[in-house]
N, C-alpha and C positions, 0 to 999 in steps of 0.2 A: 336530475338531482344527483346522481347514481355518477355522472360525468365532471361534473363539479367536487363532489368528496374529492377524487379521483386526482385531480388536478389539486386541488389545495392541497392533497397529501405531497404531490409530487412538491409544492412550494416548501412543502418543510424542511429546514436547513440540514435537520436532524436524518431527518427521513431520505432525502438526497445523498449526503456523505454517505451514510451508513450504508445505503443501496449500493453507492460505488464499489465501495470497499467489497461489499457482497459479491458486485457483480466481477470484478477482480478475481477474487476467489474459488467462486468456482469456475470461472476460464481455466485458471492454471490448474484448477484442480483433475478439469478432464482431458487437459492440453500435455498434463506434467507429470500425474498420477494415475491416470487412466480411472479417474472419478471414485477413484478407493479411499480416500479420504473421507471421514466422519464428517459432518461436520461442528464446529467450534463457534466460540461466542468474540468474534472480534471486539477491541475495544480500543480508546485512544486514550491514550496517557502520556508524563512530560517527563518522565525519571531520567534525569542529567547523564549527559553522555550517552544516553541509548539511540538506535534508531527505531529498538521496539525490543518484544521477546517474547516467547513461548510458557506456558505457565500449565502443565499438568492438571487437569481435573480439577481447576480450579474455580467454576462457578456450582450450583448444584440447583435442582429446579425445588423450589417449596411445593412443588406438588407433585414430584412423584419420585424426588429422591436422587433420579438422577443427573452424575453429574459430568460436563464437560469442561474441554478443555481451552484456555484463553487464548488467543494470539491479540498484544497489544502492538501499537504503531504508535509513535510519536510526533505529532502536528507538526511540531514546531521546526520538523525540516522540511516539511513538504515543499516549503518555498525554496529554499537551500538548493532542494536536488532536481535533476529531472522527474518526470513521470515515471519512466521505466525504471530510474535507479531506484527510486521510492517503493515501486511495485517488486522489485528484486529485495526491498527487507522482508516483504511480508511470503515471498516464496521461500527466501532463509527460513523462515519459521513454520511455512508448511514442512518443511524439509526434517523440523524436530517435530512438527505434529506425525509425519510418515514413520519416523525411527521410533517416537513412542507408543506405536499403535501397531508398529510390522518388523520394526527394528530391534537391536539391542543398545540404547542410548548409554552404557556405561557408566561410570561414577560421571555425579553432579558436577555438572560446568565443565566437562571436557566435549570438544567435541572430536570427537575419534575416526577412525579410519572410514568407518562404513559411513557416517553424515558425511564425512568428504569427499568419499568416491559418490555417491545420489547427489550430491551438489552436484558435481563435475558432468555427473553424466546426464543431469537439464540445464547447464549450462552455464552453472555461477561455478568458479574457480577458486578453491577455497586459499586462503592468501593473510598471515598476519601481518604482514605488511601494507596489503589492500593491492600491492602492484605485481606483477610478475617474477617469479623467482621466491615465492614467501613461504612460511614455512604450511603445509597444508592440512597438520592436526594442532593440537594445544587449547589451549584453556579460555587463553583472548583470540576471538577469531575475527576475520574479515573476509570478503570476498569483492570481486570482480567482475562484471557481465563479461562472457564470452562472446564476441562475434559470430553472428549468425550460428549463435548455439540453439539448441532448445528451446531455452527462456527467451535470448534476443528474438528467434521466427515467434513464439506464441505470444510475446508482446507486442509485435508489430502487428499482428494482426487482432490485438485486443482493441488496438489505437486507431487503426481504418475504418472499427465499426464508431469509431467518433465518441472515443471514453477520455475521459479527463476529471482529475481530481478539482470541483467545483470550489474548496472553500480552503487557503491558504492562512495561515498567521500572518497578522501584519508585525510582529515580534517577534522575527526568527532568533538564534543564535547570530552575532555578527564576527564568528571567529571559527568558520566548520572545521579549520586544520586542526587547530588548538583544541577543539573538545573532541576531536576523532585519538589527537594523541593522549590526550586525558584518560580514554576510555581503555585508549592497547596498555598505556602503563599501570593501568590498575584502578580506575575511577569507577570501573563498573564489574560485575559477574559476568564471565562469559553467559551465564543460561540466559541472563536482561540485556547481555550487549550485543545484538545482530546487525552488526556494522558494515557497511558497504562504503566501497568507493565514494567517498564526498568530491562534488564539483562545488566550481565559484558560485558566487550567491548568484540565481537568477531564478527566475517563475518561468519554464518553458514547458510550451505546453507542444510535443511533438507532431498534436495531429494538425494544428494550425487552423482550428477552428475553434470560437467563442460561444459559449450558451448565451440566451437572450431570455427573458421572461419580463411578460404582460403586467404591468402593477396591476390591472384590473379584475382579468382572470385567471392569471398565472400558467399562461399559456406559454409552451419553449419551443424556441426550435434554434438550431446548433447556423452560424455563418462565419463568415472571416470577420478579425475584428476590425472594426470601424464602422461597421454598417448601421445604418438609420434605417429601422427598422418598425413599421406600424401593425397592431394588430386590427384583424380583419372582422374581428366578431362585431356585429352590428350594436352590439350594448356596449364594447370597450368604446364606440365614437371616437375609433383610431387611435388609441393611446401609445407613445410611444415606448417601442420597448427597451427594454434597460437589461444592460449586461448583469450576468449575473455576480456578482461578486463585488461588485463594486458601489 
């Protein structure tokens, strides 16, 4: 019985994103921070022009008062961006979770020299232009994954252990240039706009494998896609399995 909960938890849409995201986090957190980081209540949100943001002490527990702090992501690029680019937003905002907890983060919406040198030195290039040569403090920021920087090595090998963001919007944005420059001209707060590098629209998933799950018993297990796939459980009577996402 005990095996079964187990498994239908894993079926839960809810319960699968949110794990990722988790499992995301603390990788970089011991990859990037040497596991010093608190941790915070991740959340997904749609706030136009963002690709996420950091949010101060902003949940608090009805039972004992205390309170943490948000890092929100926004679905609606996942599809947009690669995996890594998508996982370099949410290290951008570990980056303001590190300054407000070890840092000095400075007047509101700036981001200032010291987030830029701890960017730089795991590996995102801070850049208001998102490309090389930008300027590396101010108010509206962007960044850029560095090759085989810090970030690039500790995401490649987030991605080998066979990690992939399971549930896409089929509603992206259909114009990433246009709301990326929306956001540097003024559409959004540096503290809500942690903007990276936007690629062409595609769903890539680097590790080049598909999850699969059993309609019956919601059993997974990770393959290349295309594959026709049955489960083995004597009670599924070989059911095929089915990608998940689709």
């Amino acid at each position: 019985m005990d095996c079964a909960i187990h498994k239908l938890a894993e079926a839960l849409p809810s319960v699968e994103f949110y794990g990722e995201l988790q499992k995301a986090f603390s990788h970089f957190n011991a990859s990037l921070f040497e596991d010093n980081l608190p941790p915070c209540l991740i959340t997904l949100q749609r706030q136009k022009n963002t690709y996420g943001y950091f949010s101060s002490e902003r949940f608090v527990s009805s039972d004992t008062g205390e309170c943490i702090d948000e890092i929100a992501l926004n679905p609606s690029w996942f599809v947009v961006r690669t995996v890594p680019q998508t996982l370099s937003t949410l290290v951008h905002e570990m980056v303001h979770l590190w300054q407000y907890h070890f840092g000095d983060p400075g007047r509101r919406a700036y981001h200032n020299r010291e987030w830029a040198d701890r960017m730089e030195a795991i590996g995102l290039m801070p850049s208001n232009t998102g490309k090389p040569g930008g300027r590396r403090v101010g108010e509206k920021m962007t960044h850029y994954i560095l090759e085989d920087g810090p970030f690039d090595r500790a995401c490649q090998e987030l991605m080998t252990r066979e990690f992939t963001l399971s549930w896409l919007d089929r509603f992206p944005p259909q114009e990433p240039g246009q709301a990326l420059a929306a956001a540097l001209s003024g559409g959004a707060s540096a503290s809500a706009a942690a903007l990276a590098r936007v690629a062409p629209l595609q769903a890539e998933n680097r590790s080049h494998r598909v999850k699969y799950r059993c309609p019956c018993c919601a059993a997974q297990v990770w393959g290349k896609p295309g594959m026709k796939l049955l489960c083995g459980e004597e009670a599924c009577e070989a059911a095929r399995m089915r990608l998940v996402g689709s």
